[in-house]
C-alpha positions in Angstrom: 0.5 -79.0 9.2 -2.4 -76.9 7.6 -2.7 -75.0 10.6 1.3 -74.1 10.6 1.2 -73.3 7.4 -2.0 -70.5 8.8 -0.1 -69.0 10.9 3.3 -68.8 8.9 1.7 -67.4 5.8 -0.2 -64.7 8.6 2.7 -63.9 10.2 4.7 -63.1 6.9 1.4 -61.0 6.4 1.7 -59.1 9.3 5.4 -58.4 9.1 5.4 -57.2 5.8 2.1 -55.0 6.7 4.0 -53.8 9.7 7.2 -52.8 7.9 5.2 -51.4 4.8 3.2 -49.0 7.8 6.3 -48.4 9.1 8.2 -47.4 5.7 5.5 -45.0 5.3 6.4 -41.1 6.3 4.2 -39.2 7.9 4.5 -35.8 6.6 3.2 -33.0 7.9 1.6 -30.1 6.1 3.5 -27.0 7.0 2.6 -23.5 8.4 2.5 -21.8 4.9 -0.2 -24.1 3.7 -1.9 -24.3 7.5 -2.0 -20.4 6.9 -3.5 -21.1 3.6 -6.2 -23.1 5.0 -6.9 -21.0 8.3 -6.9 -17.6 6.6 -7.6 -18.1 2.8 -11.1 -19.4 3.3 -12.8 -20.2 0.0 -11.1 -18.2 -2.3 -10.6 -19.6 -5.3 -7.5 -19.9 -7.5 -8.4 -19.6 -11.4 -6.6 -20.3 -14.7 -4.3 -17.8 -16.2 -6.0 -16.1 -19.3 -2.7 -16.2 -21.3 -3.1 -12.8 -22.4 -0.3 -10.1 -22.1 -1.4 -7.5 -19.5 -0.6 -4.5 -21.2 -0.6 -2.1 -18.4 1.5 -3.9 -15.8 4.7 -1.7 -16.3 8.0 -3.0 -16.2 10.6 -2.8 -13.5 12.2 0.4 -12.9 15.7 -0.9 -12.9 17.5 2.4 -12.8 16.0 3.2 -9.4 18.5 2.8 -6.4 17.5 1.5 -3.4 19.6 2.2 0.0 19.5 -1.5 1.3 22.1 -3.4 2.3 20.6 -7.0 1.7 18.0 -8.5 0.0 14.3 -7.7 2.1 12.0 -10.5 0.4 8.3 -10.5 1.4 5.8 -12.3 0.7 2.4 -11.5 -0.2 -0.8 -14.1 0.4 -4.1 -13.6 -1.2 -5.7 -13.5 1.8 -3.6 -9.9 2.9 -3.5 -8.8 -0.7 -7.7 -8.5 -0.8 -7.5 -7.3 2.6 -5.9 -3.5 1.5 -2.0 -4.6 2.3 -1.1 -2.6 -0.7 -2.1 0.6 1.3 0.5 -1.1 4.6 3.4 -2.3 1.9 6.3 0.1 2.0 7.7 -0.8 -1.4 10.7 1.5 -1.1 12.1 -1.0 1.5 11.7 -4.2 -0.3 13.9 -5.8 -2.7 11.7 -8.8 -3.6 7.8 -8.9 -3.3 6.5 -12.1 -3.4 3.0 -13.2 -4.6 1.8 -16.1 -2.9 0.3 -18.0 -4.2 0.5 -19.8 -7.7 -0.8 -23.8 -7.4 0.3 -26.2 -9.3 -1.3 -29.4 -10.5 -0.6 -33.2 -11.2 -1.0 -32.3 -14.8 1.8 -29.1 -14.8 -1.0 -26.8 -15.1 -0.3 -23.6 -12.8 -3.3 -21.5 -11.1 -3.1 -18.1 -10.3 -4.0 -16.7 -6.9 -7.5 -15.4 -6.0 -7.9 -11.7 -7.5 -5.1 -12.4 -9.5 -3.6 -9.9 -12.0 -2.7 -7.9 -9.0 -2.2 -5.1 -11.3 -2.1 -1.9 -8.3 0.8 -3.6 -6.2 2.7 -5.1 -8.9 3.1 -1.5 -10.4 3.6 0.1 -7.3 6.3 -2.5 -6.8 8.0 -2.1 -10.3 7.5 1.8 -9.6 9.7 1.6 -6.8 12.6 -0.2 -8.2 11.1 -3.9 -6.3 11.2 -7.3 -8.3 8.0 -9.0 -8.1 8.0 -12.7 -7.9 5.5 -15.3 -8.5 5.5 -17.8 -5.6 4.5 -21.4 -7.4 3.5 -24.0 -4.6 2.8 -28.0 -4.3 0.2 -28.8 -1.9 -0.6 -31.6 -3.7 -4.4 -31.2 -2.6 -6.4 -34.7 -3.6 -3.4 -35.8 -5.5 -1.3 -35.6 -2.6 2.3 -33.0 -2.3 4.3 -35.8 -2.7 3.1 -37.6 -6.2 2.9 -34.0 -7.6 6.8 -33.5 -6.8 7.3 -37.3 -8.7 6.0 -36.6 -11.4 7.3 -33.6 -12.0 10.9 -34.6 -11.3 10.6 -37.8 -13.1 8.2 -37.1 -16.1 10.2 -35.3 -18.4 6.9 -34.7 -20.2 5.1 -33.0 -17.4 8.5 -31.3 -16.7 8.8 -29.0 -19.9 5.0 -28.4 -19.5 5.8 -26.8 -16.3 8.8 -25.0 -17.4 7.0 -23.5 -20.2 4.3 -22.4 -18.2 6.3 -20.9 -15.7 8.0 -18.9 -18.8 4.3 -18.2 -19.9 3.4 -16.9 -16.7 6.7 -14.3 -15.8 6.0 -13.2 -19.3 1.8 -12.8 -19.4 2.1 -10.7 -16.1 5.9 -8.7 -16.4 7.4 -11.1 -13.7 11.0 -10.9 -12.7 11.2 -14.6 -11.5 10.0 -17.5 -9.8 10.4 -18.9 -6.5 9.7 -22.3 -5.6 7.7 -23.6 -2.3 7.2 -27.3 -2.8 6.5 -28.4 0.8 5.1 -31.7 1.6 7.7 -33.4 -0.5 9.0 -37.1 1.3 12.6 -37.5 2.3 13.4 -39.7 -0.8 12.3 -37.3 -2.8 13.6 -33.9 -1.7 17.5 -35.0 -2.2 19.2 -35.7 -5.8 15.9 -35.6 -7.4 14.8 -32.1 -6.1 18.1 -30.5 -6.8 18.0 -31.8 -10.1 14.6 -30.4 -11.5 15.9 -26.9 -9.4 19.0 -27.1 -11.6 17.4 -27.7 -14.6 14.8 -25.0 -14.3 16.8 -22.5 -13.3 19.3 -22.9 -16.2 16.1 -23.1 -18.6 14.8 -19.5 -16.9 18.5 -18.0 -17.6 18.2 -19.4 -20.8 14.5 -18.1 -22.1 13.9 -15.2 -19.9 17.6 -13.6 -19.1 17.9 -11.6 -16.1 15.2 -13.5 -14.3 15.5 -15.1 -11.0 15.0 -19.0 -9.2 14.8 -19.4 -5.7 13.7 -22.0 -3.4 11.7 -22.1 0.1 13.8 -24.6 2.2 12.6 -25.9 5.7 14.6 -24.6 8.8 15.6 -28.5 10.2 16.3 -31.0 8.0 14.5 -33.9 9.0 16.0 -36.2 6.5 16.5 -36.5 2.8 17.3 -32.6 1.9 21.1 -32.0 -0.2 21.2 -28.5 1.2 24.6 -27.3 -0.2 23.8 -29.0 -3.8 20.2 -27.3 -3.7 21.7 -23.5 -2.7 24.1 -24.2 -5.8 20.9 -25.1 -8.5 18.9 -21.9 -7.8 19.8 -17.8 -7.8 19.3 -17.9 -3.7 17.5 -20.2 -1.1 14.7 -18.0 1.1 15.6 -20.2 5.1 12.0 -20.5 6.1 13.4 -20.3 9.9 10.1 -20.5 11.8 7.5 -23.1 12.5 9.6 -24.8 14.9 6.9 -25.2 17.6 3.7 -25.8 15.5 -0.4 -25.1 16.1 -0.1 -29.2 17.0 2.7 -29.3 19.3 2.7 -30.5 22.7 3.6 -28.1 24.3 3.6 -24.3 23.9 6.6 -22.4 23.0 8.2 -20.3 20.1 7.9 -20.3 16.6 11.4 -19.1 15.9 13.8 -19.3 19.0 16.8 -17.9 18.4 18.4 -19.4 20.9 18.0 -22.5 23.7 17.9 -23.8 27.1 19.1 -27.5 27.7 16.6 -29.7 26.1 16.0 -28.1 23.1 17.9 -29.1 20.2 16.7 -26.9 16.7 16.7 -23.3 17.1 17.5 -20.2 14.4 21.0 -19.9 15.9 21.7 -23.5 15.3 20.0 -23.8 11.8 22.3 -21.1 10.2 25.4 -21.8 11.7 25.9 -25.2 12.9 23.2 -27.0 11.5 21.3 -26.9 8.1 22.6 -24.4 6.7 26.1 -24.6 8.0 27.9 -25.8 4.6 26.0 -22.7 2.3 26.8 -20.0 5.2 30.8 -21.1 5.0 30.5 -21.4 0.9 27.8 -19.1 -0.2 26.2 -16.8 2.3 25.1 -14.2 0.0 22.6 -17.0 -1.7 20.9 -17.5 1.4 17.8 -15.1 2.7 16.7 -15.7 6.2 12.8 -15.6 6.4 11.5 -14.4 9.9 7.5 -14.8 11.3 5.6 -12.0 11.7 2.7 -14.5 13.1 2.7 -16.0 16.3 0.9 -19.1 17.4 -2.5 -19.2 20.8 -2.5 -22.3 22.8 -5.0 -23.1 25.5 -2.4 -24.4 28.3 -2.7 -26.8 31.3 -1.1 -24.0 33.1 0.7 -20.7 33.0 3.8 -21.7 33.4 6.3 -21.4 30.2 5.8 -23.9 27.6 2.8 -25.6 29.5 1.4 -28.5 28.3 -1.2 -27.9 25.7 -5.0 -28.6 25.8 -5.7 -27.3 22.3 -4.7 -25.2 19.6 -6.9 -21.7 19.1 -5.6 -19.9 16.0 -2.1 -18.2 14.3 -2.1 -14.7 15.1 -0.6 -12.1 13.8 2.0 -8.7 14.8 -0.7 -6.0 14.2 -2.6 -8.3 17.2 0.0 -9.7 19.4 1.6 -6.1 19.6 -1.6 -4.7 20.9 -2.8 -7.5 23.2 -0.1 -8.1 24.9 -0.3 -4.9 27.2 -4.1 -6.1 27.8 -3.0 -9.3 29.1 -0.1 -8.1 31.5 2.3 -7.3 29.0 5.4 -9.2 27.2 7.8 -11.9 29.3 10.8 -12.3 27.7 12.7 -15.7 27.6 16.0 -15.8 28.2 16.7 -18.9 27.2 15.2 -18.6 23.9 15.3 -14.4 23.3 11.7 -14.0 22.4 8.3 -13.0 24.2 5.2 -14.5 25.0 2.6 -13.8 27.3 -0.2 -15.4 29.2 -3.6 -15.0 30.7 -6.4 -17.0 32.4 -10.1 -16.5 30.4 -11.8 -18.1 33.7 -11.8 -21.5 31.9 -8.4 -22.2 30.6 -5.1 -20.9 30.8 -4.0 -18.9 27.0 -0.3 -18.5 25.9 0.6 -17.2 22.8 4.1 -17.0 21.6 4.9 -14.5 18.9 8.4 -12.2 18.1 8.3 -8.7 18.8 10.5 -5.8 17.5 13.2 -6.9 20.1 13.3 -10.3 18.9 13.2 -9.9 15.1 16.1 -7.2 15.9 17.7 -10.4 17.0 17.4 -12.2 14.3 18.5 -9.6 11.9 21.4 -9.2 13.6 22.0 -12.7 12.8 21.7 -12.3 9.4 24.5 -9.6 9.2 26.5 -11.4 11.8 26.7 -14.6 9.4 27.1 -12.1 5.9 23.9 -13.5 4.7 22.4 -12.2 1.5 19.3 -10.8 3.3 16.1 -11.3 5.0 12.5 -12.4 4.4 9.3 -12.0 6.2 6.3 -14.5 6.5 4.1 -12.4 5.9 3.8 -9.0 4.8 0.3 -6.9 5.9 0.6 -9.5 9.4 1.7 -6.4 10.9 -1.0 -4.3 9.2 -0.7 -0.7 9.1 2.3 -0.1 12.6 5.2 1.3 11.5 7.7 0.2 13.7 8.7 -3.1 11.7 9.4 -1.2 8.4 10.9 1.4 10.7 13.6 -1.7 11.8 14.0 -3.1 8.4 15.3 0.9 8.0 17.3 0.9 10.8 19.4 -2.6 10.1 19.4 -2.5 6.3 18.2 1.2 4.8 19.6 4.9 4.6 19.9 4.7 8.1 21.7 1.5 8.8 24.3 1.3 11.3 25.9 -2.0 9.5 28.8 -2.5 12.6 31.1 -5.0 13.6 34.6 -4.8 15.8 36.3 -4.5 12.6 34.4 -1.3 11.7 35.9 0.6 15.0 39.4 -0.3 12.7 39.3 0.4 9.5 37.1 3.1 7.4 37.2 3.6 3.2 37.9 7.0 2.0 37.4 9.5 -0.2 33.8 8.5 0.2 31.9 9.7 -1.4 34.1 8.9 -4.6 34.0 9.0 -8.4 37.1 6.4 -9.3 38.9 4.7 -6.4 38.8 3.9 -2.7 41.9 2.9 -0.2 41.2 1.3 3.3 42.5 2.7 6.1 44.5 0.1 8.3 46.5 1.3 10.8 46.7 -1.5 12.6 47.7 -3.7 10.0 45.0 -6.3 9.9 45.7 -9.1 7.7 42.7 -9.5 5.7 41.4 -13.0 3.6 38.8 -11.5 1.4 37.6 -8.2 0.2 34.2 -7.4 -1.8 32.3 -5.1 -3.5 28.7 -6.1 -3.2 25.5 -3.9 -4.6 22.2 -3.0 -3.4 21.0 -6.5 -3.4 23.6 -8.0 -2.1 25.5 -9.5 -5.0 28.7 -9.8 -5.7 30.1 -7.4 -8.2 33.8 -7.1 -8.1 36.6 -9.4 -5.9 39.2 -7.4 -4.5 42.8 -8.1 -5.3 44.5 -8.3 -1.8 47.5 -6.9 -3.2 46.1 -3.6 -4.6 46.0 -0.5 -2.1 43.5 1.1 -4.3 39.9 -0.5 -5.3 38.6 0.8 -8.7 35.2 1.3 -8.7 35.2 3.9 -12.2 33.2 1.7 -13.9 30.2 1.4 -11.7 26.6 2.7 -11.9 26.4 6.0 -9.5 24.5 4.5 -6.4 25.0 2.8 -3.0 27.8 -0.1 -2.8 29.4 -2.2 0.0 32.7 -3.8 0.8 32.6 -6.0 2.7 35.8 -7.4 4.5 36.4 -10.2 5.9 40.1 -10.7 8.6 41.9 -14.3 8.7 40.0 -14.9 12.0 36.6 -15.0 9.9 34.9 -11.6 11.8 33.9 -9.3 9.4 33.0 -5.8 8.9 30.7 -3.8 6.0 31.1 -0.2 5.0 29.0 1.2 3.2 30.6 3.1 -0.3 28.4 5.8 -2.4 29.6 6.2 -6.0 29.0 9.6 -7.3 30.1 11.7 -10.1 31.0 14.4 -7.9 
């Protein structure tokens, strides 16, 4: 009987241990943190000094800038001490992002190595770009995810974090804040998450008018994440759409495929229109920003062949590398099946692939940010492509003064007189029936809904500057034209 009762109380032991291990998500850290770790060495982040910075000038809000969407890019300590400000094209960013600002298990927020970045924050403001603090939750010995808790559920620890957020945009001339809280579990990241979003942004609106929220969201949703409910609590949501074949995987492979072949299931395609993202693209496409890698990832391979088993992971690399060394090691091959490059070589030892997007592929991908009417792009990580040109060349090219924004529906219809002073008509000569009609400015937003009805759009009221209406046919396809408002 004894012994019975042994083995019953053991097994209950062993269930419950078994089911408590099980219960227990594994969460991984991801690439922004990895990057953290592989290129942000010791530097250390230090306490804000509180004081007012008295010659950080304020954003030059009267400057117009020729872009079609929102360009967000973010700015690690680890470029920003290695001269990116000399490699930053300011003119063709809207956002620039300053990763990174830590926060604590006590609400207390750090402030990146080197930090007050004084030269590229008033180059930025100079040049008519917001500058954003980027405030993260590693978690470090208190762990991501009891950082997260307590913030969302001590109300406490809550308004200390709101205030020093405030304290923060205000002590260094910020125009916002935009959250990256990775490392969060599932049961966490859902009502709870969108919750604390909501509530800060409304208190930012509130204290500091004018100023913006966003959120870093994952490209897949493994579980727990409200998506549409958490694009409605902040400004805009920057798609982190990369990292889907990590430094650990298996196998090699891309980082952001925009496409597929047969047994791959999450790709950029499917994460903005049929996946995550799906319900926010149909409701609220301009409040999404679609972040793109300029880093790539090295494997040593079992083989050569395309997405080889792996032996071990070397490094991340970056464009400015990648772009150069793939000549030296026989040059680009590009995958159909996924429309991005890699390459590979054989050291004498082990086989080496590294997968990384090129200007062909990151075309690509803009293209599917206007082909889905998002409200612009983002790139992980400015100064990765160090001083070539041909990437801010491409942002020019889809997005600047030179933009060829084109769809079907822009070999139909044109706006005229343009440039104009009071009104523009559409042409449609084919009669195209047409379900919506915007006015959106430089940055994407919506500033005037168009009365179907009305042959004539005023615009007499607006700012002199760049504009675009947007127009989208009962059928869903869509076409922009770009409008310039002058006083003639």
């Amino acid at each position: 009987m004894k012994q019975l009762l042994h083995f019953t109380v053991f097994s209950l032991f062993v269930f419950f241990s078994c089911n408590s291990l099980l219960s227990q998500e594994i969460i991984k850290k991801g690439i922004h943190e990895l990057q953290a770790e592989e290129f942000g060495g010791s530097a250390k982040h230090q306490k804000s000094s509180g004081k007012i910075v008295s010659e950080i000038i304020p954003l030059q809000s009267k400057i117009v800038k020729a872009l079609s969407k929102k360009v967000f890019g973010f700015l690690p300590y680890w470029e920003q001490s290695s001269g990116a400000h000399n490699n930053i094209q300011y003119n063709l960013l809207t956002h620039l992002a300053c990763f990174d600002f830590r926060v604590q298990l006590d609400a207390a927020i750090s402030t990146p190595p080197g930090w007050p970045w004084t030269t590229e924050i008033n180059a930025a403001h100079a040049a008519g770009t917001k500058v954003i603090m980027t405030v993260v939750n590693f978690g470090g010995a208190d762990g991501a995810d009891a950082v997260a808790w307590e913030l969302f559920t001590n109300t406490a620890k809550k308004n200390i974090f709101f205030a020093n957020v405030k304290n923060l945009i205000e002590t260094y001339n910020l125009d916002g804040v935009n959250i990256d809280f990775e490392g969060i579990s599932s049961a966490h990241r859902g009502a709870e998450l969108n919750t604390f979003m909501a509530a800060l942004t409304a208190y930012i609106h509130q204290e500091l008018p004018g100023k913006e929220v966003s959120f870093d969201g994952p490209a897949v949703n493994w579980g727990g994440w409200i998506m549409d409910d958490l694009v409605d609590s902040v400004d805009y949501l920057i798609i982190m759409a990369y990292d889907y074949t990590s430094g650990s995987s298996a196998n090699a492979g891309p980082v952001a495929p925009l496409t597929h072949h047969t047994s791959w299931k999450r790709f950029v395609q499917r994460t903005i229109e049929t996946g995550t993202y799906k319900v926010p693209v149909t409701d609220n496409p301009e409040k999404l920003v679609m972040a793109i890698p300029y880093y790539g990832q090295h494997w040593k391979t079992a083989t050569s062949t395309s997405e080889s088993a792996t032996v071990s992971h070397v490094k991340s690399t970056r464009y400015k590398d990648t772009s150069v060394d793939a000549s030296a090691y026989g040059g680009w091959i590009w995958n159909s099946d996924f429309e991005v490059p890699w390459y590979t070589w054989n050291d004498g030892v082990n086989w080496n692939q590294i997968w990384a997007d090129n200007e062909l592929s990151i075309s690509k991908k803009y293209d599917l940010a206007i082909e889905n009417n998002l409200g612009g792009v983002g790139i992980w990580a400015l100064n990765y492509d160090g001083t070539r040109p041909e990437l801010w060349e491409l942002i020019n090219t889809k997005f600047g003064s030179t933009a060829n924004v084109h769809s079907y529906l822009n070999d139909i219809i044109s706006v005229y007189p343009n440039p104009t002073n009071n009104s523009i008509h559409i042409s449609n000569e084919k009669n195209i029936k047409f379900a919506k009609i915007g006015v959106y400015n430089i940055l994407g937003e919506l500033v005037k809904e168009v009365d179907l009805q009305k042959t004539a759009i005023d615009i007499s009221n607006f700012s002199n500057g760049v504009y675009f209406l947007k127009v989208v046919d009962e059928s869903g396809k869509q076409a922009t034209l770009k409008i310039l408002k002058s006083s003639l």
